[in-house]
C-alpha positions as CSV (number, residue, x, y, z in Angstrom):
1,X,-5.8,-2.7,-18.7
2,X,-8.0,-1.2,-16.6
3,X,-10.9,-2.5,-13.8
4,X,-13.9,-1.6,-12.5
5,X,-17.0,-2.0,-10.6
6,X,-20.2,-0.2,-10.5
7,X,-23.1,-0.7,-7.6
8,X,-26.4,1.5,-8.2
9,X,-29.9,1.1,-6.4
10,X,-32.0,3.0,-4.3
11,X,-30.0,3.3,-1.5
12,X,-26.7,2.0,-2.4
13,X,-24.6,3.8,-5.4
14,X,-20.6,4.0,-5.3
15,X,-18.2,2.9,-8.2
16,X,-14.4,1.7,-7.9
17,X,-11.4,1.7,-10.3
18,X,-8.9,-0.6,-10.6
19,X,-6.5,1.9,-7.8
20,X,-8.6,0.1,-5.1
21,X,-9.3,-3.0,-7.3
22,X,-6.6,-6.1,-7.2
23,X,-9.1,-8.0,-9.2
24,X,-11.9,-9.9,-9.5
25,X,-13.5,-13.5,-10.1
26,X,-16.9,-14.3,-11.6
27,X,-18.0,-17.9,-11.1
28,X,-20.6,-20.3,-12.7
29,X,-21.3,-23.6,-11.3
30,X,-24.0,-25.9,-12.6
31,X,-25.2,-29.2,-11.3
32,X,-27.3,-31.8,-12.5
33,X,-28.3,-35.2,-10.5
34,X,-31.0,-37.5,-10.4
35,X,-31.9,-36.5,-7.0
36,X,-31.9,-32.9,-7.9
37,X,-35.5,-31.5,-9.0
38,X,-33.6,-30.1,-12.2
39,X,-31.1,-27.9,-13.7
40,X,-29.1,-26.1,-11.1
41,X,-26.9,-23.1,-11.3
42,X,-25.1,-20.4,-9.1
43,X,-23.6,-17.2,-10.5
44,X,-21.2,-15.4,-8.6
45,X,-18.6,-12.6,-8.3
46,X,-16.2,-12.0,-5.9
47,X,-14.4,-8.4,-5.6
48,X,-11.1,-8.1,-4.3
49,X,-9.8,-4.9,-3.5
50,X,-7.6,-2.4,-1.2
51,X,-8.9,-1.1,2.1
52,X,-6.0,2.2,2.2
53,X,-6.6,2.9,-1.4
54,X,-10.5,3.3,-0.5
55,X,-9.9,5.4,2.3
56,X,-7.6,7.4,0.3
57,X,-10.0,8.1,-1.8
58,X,-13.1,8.2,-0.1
59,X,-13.7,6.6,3.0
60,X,-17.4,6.4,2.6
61,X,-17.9,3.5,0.0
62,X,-15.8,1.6,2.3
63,X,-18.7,2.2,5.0
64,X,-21.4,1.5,2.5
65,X,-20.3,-1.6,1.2
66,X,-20.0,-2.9,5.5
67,X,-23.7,-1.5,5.9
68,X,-25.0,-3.2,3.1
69,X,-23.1,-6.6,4.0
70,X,-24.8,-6.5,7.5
71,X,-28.1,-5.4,6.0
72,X,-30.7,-8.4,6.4
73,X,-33.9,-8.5,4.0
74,X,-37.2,-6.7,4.2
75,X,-37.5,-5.1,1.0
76,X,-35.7,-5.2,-2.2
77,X,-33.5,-2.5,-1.3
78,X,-31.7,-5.5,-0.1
79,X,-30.8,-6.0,-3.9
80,X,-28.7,-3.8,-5.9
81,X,-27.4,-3.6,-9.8
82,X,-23.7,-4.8,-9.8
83,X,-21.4,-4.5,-12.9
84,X,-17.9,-5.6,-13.5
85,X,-15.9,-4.2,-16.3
86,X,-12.3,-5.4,-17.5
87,X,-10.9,-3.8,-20.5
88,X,-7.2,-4.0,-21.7
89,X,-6.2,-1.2,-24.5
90,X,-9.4,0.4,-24.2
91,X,-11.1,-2.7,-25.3
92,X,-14.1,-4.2,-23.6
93,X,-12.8,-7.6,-22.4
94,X,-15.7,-8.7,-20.8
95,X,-18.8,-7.0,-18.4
96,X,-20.5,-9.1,-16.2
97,X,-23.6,-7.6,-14.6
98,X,-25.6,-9.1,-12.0
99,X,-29.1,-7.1,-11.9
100,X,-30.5,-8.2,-8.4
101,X,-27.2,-8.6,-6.5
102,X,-26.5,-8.9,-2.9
103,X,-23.6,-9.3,-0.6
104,X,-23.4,-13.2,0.8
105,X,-19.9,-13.0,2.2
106,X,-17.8,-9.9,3.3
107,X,-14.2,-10.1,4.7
108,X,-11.2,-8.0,5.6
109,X,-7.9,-9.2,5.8
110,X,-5.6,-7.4,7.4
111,X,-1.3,-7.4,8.1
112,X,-0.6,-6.8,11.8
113,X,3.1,-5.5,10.7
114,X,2.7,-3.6,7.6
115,X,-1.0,-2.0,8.3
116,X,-2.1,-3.0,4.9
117,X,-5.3,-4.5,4.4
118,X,-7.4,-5.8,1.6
119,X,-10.9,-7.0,1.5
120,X,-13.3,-9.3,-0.3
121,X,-16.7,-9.4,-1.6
122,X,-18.8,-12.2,-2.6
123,X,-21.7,-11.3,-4.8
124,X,-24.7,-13.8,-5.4
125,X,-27.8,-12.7,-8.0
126,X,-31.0,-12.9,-6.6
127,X,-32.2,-17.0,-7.1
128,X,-35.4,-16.4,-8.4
129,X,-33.8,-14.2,-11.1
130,X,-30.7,-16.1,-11.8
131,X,-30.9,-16.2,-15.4
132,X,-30.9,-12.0,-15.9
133,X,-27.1,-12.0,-15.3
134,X,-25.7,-10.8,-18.2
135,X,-21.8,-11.6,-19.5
136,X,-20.7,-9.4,-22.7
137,X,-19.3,-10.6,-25.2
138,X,-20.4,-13.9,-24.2
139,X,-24.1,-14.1,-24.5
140,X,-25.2,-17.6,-25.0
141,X,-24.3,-18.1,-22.0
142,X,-26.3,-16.3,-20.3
143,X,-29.2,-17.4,-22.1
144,X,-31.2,-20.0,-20.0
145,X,-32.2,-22.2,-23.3
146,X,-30.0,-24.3,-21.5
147,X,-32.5,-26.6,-19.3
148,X,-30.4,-30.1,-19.1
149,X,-27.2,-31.0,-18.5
150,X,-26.5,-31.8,-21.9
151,X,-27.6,-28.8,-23.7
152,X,-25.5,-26.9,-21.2
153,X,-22.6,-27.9,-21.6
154,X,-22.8,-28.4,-25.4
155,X,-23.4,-24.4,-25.4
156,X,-20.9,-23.8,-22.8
157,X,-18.6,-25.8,-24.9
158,X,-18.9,-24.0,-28.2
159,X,-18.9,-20.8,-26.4
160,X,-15.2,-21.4,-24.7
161,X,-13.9,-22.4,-28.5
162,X,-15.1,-19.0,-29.6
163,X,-13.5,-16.9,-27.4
164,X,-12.5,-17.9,-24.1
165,X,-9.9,-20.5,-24.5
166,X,-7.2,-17.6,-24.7
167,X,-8.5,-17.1,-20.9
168,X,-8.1,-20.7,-19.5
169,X,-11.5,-21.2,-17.9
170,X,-11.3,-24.1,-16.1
171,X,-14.1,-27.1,-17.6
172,X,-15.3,-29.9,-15.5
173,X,-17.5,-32.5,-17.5
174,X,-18.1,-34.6,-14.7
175,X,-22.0,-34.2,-13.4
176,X,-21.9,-31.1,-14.1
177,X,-20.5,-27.7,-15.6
178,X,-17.8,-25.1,-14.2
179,X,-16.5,-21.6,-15.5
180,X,-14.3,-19.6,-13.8
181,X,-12.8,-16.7,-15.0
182,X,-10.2,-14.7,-13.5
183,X,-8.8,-10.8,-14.2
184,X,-6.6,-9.7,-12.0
185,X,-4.4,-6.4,-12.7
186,X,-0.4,-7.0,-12.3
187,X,0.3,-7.3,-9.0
188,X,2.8,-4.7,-8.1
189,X,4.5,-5.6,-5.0
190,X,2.8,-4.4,-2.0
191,X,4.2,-1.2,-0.7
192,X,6.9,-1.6,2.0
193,X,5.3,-0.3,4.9
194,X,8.4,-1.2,7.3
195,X,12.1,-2.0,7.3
196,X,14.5,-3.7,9.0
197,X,17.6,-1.9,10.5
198,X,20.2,-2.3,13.4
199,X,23.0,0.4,12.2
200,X,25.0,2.9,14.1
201,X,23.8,5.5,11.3
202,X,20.3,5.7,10.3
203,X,17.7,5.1,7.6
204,X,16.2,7.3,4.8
205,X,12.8,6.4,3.3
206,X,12.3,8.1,0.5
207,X,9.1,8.3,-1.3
208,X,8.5,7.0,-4.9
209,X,6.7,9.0,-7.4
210,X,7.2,7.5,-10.1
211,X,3.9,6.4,-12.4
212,X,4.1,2.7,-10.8
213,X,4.5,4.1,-7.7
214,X,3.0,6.7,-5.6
215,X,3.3,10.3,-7.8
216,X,1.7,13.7,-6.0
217,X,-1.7,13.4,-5.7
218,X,-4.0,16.3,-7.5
219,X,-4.7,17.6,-3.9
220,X,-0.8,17.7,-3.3
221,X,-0.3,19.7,-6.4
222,X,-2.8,22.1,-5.8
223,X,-1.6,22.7,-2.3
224,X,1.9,22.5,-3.2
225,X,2.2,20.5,0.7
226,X,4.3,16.7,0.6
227,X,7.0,15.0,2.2
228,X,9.2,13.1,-0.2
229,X,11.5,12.2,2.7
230,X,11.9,11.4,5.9
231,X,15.4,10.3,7.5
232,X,15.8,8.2,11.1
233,X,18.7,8.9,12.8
234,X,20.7,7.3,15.4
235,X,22.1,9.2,18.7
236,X,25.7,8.9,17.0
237,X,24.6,10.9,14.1
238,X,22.4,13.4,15.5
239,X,25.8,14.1,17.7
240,X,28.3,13.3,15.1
241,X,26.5,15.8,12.7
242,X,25.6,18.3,15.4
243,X,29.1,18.6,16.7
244,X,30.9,18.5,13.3
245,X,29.1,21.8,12.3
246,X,29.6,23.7,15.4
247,X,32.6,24.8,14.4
248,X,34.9,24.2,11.2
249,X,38.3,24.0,13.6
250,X,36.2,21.4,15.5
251,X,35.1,19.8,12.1
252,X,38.7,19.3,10.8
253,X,40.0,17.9,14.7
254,X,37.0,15.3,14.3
255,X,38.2,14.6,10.5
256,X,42.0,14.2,12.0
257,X,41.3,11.8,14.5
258,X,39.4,9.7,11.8
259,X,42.7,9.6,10.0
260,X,44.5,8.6,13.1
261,X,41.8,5.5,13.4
262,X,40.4,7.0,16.3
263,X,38.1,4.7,18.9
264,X,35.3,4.9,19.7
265,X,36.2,6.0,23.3
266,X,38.2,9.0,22.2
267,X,35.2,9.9,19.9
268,X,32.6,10.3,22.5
269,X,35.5,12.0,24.8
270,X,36.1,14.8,22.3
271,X,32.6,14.9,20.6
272,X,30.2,14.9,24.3
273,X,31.8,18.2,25.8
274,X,30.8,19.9,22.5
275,X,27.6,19.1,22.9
276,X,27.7,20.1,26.4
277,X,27.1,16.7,27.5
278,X,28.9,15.5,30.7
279,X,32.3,13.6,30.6
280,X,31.6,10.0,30.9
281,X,28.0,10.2,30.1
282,X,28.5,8.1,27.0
283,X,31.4,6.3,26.9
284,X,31.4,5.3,23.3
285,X,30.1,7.1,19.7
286,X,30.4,4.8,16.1
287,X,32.9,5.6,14.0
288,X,31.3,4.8,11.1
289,X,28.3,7.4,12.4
290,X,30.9,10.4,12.9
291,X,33.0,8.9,9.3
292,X,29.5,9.9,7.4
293,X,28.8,13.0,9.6
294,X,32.4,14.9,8.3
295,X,31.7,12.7,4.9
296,X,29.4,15.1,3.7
297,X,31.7,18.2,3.8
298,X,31.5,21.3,5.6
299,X,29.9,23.2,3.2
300,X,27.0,20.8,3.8
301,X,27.1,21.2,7.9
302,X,28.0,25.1,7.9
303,X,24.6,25.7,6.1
304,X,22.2,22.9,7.9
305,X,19.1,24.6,10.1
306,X,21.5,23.3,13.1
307,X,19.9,25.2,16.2
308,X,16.4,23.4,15.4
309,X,18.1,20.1,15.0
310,X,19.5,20.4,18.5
311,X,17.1,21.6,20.3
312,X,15.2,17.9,19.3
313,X,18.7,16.4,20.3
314,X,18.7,17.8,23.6
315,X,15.7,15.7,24.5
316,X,17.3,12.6,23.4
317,X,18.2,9.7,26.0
318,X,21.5,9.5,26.0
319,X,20.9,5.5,26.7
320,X,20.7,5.9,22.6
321,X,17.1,4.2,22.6
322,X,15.9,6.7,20.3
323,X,15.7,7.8,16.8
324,X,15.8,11.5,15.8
325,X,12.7,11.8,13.2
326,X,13.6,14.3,10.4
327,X,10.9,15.1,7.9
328,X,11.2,17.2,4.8
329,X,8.3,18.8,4.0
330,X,7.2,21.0,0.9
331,X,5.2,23.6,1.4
332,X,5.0,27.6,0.2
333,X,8.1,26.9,-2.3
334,X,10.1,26.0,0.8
335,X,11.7,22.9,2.7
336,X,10.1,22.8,6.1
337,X,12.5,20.5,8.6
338,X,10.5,18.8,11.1
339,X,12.3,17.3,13.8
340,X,10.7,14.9,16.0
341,X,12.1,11.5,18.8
342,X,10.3,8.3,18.1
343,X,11.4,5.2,19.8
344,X,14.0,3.0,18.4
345,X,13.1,-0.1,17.0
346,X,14.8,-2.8,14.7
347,X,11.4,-2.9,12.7
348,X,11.4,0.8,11.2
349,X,7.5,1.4,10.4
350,X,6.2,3.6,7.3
351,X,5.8,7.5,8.0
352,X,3.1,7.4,5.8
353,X,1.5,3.7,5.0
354,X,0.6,2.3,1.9
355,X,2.6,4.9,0.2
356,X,5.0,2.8,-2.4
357,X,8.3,3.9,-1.2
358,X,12.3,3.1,-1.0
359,X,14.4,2.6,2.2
360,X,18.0,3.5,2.3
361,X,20.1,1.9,5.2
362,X,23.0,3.3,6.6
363,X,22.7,7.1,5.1
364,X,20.6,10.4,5.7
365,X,20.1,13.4,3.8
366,X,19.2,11.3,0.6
367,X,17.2,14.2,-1.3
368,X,17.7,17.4,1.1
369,X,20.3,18.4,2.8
370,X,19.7,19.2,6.8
């Protein structure tokens, strides 16, 4: 199934696909009362799309479209060809085109936690040429033979039998006549843009690339440059892991007093001077942080890019208000290991937003190992 939406005129010309498209609505509306003059209708369309995917891919249209919704009239440069298009196995569904369009309402929505944001455009056809909007396959009704009430709806009628039933327009014989059809693409969940964690050991969000996710862009596979990775992890680990590997008779001690059920007390006693970090400093270091430090084996910690991890480390507060940022970045056939302090937070926020993703609580090193 696939989306899209076309704008061309003399000033304004962009197209979108159904990556920034969530869907869209065309409505019809038509009136009739004695204390109207006659027939009334109104045609619209209203556009509903996403604000990161446009900037993704090209943060220009997103401008256009906000000039041109803030552009009053002088000339008819104030009206532009719009066209809809929803398919669905490489079958034309339907195509709506409004000829002399312009923007009557313009909004952007966005979430203060997650960053995402969407937007919405209403479309109306010029009034005076109302009757060149044209819906394919579904021509009668835009034809304007239709000049009372009655003949209206009788055509309007006959053309849901034909072939819109299957869509469930919604009908209104009451005064007047309504269609509304809607095409909306399945909504994937939203990416999640933040998590929730108050651990001892840390968090790994881990990109997803799979085809209903977010796979490497063309520019990231020329450039052979992404991060599929990026761990968050607590004072306890960053000391835990950094003292486990400074030596493998130190490793096996820490290991022992695990056995022994260790506190947390005699943790930070033996773990702190290894680090060079005074006695009494911190008084106290998670077991369950050092358990998953030794947990994955010393093969693992004699071989990790230690010295650059402690030198972040060294910056840390030792008031453990901190997370140590790892990030795993691809580049020249080789993992790059940036380390980084970012405050710590029980809302964990999206290295990279709007990127469909999976968060893994409680361990590190989910891909790579350090």
């Amino acid at each position: 199934m696939g989306l899209s939406l076309t704008v061309e005129g003399a000033k304004v010309n962009f197209q979108l696909s159904d990556y920034e498209i969530r869907g869209y609505e065309f409505d019809y509306h038509a009136t009739h009362s004695k204390y109207a003059k006659g027939f009334e209708d109104v045609r619209s369309l209203r556009i509903i799309g996403d604000i990161s995917r446009i900037i993704e891919k090209n943060r220009e249209i997103l401008e256009l479209i906000r000039r041109w919704a803030k552009q009053e009239y002088t000339d008819d440069s104030y009206y532009n060809s719009v066209k809809a298009t929803y398919t669905y196995s490489e079958d034309l569904v339907r195509e709506i085109v409004f000829p002399d369009a312009f923007i009557k309402e313009y909004k952007e929505t966005i979430n203060p936690h997650t960053g995402h944001g969407t937007f919405s455009i209403l479309f109306l056809q010029k009034f005076s040429k109302r009757t060149a909007v044209e819906i394919e396959p579904f021509d009668n009704f835009s034809n304007e033979s239709a000049n009372s009430l009655a003949e209206s709806q009788k055509i309007l009628v006959a053309s849901l039998d034909n072939n819109l039933a299957r869509l469930a327009p919604e009908y209104h014989g009451l005064g007047g006549a309504a269609l509304r059809l809607n095409f909306e693409r399945p909504e994937r969940p939203l990416p999640l843009d933040s998590t929730t964690y108050s651990g001892e050991v840390g968090v790994a969000w881990v990109r997803d690339t799979t085809a209903s996710g977010s796979p490497l862009t063309v520019g990231e596979l020329i450039s052979d440059t992404y991060t599929l990775e990026v761990d968050y992890l607590t004072w306890d680990t960053a000391a835990a892991i950094l003292a486990a590997s400074a030596d493998y008779d130190i490793y096996k001690d820490i290991v022992e007093q695990l056995a022994v059920c260790a506190t947390g007390t005699a943790l930070a006693a033996y773990i702190c001077p290894v680090l060079g970090i005074p006695a009494g400093t911190v008084t106290t270091i998670a077991s369950v942080a050092v358990g998953a430090a030794v947990g994955v084996g010393w093969n693992w910690l004699k071989s990790m890019d230690r010295d650059n991890m402690y030198n972040c480390f060294v910056n840390m507060n030792t008031s453990k208000d901190q997370y140590m940022k790892v990030q795993f970045m691809w580049s020249s056939n080789i993992i790059n290991r940036l380390y980084s302090i970012v405050p710590k937070t029980d809302v964990i926020l999206s290295p990279f937003p709007g990127t469909y993703c999976n968060w893994h609580n409680d361990t590190y090193g989910y891909l790579y190992s350090y």
